[in-house]
C-alpha positions in Angstrom: -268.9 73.4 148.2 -266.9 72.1 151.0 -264.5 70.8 149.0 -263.5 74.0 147.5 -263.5 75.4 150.9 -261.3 72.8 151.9 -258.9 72.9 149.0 -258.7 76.4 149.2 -257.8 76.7 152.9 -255.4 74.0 152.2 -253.5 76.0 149.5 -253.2 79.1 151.8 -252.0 77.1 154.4 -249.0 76.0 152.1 -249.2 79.8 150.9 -248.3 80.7 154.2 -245.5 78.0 154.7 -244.1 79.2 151.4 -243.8 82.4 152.7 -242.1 81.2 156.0 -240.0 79.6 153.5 -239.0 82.5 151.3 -238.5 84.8 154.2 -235.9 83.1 155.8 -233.9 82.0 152.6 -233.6 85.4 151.7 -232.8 86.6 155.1 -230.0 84.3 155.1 -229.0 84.9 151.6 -228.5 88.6 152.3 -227.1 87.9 155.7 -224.5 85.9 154.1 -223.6 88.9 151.5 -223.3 91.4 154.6 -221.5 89.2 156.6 -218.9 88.9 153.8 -219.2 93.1 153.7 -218.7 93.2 157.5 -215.5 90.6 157.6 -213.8 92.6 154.7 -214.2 95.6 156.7 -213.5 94.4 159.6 -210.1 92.7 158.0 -209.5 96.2 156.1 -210.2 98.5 159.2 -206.9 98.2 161.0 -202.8 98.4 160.2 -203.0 99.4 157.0 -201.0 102.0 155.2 -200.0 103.5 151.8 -197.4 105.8 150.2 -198.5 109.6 148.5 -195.5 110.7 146.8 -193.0 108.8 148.7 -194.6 109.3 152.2 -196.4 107.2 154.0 -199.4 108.1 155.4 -201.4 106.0 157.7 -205.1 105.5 156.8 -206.8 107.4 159.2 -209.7 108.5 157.5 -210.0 105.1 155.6 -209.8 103.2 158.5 -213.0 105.5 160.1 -215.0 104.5 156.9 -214.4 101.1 156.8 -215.0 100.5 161.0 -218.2 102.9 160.2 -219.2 100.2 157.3 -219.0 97.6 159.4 -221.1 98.4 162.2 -223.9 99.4 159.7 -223.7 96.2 158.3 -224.2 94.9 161.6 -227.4 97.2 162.0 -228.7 96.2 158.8 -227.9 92.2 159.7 -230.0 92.8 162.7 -232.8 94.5 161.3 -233.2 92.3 158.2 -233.4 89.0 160.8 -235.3 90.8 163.4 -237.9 91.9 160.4 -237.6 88.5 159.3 -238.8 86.8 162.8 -241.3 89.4 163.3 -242.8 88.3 159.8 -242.5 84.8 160.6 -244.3 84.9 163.9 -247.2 87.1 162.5 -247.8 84.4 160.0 -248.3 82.3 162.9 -252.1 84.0 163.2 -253.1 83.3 159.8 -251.6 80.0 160.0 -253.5 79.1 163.0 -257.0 80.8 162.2 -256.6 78.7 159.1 -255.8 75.7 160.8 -259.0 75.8 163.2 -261.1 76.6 160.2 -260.2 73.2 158.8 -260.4 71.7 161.7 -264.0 72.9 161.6 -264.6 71.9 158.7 -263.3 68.1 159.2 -265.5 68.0 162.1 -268.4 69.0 160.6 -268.1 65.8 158.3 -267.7 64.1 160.8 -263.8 63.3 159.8 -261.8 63.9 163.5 -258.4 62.5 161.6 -256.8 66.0 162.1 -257.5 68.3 165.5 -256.1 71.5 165.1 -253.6 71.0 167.8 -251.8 69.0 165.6 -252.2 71.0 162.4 -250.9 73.8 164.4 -248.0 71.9 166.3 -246.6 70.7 163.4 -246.4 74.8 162.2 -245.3 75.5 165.3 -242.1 73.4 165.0 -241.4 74.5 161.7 -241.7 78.4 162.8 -239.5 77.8 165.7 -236.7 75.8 163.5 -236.8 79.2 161.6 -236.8 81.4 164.1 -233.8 79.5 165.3 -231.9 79.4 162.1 -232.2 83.2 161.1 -231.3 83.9 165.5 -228.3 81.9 164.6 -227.2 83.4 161.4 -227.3 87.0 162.9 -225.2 86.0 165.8 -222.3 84.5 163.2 -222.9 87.7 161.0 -221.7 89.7 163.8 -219.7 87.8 166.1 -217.4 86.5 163.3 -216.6 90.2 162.2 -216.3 91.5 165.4 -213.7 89.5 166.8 -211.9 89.7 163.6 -212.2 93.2 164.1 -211.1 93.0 167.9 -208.4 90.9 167.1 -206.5 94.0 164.2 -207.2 95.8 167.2 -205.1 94.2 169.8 -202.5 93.2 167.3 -201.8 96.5 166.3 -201.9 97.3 170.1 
């Protein structure tokens, strides 16, 4: 009976890691695709022009669009990595409730191989390598853009 106790605790412990794991591969997969979005805009946004009927006409309105794009791909670049860390560190709970449950359990058969401060720090490192990764990738989505963006600007200035 332990044993299945055991293995099953074990499998939702790499359930949760999985999860840490598929969280923040898609969080940087779709950061990636908006940060492509947000650097065409933000190349697009400024100093552009075309001809209607052999006048040209500066693009006003299409310029407002495209700077408008751009900062909601910024919102949405926050939000999805903010969501994303928010998810990751609530995982840290189960992972750790978990973690003293098995600890619990090796102790009880007398096996002290494993405290949970060790289950739990190795977790630990892991989540905060995440964490780290997806607080990176949202400051390149939207610094990158932005001074693209700053720099039309000033040119054009």
């Amino acid at each position: 009976m332990k044993e299945r106790i055991q293995e099953q605790i074990n499998n939702e412990l790499k359930q949760a890691s999985r999860i840490d794991t598929t969280i923040t591969v898609i969080a940087i997969v779709v950061t990636f695709i908006l940060f492509g979005m947000c650097y065409g805009f933000a190349d697009f946004s400024v100093g552009y022009s075309y001809t209607i009927g052999g006048f040209n006409a500066p693009t006003v309105s299409l310029m407002a669009y495209a700077v408008a794009a751009m900062f909601v791909g910024f919102i949405a670049i926050l939000v999805i990595n903010l969501y994303s860390i928010f998810a990751i560190c609530n995982n840290k709970t189960r992972k750790t409730k978990l973690a003293e449950s098995l600890a619990k359990l090796y102790q009880e058969e007398g096996v002290t191989l494993y405290s949970v401060d060790d289950i739990v720090s190795g977790y630990k490192a892991r989540r905060n390598l995440f964490v780290a990764i997806l607080c990176s990738i949202t400051a390149v989505g939207i610094i990158i853009p932005l001074i693209l963006f700053i720099h039309k600007v000033m040119e054009q200035l």
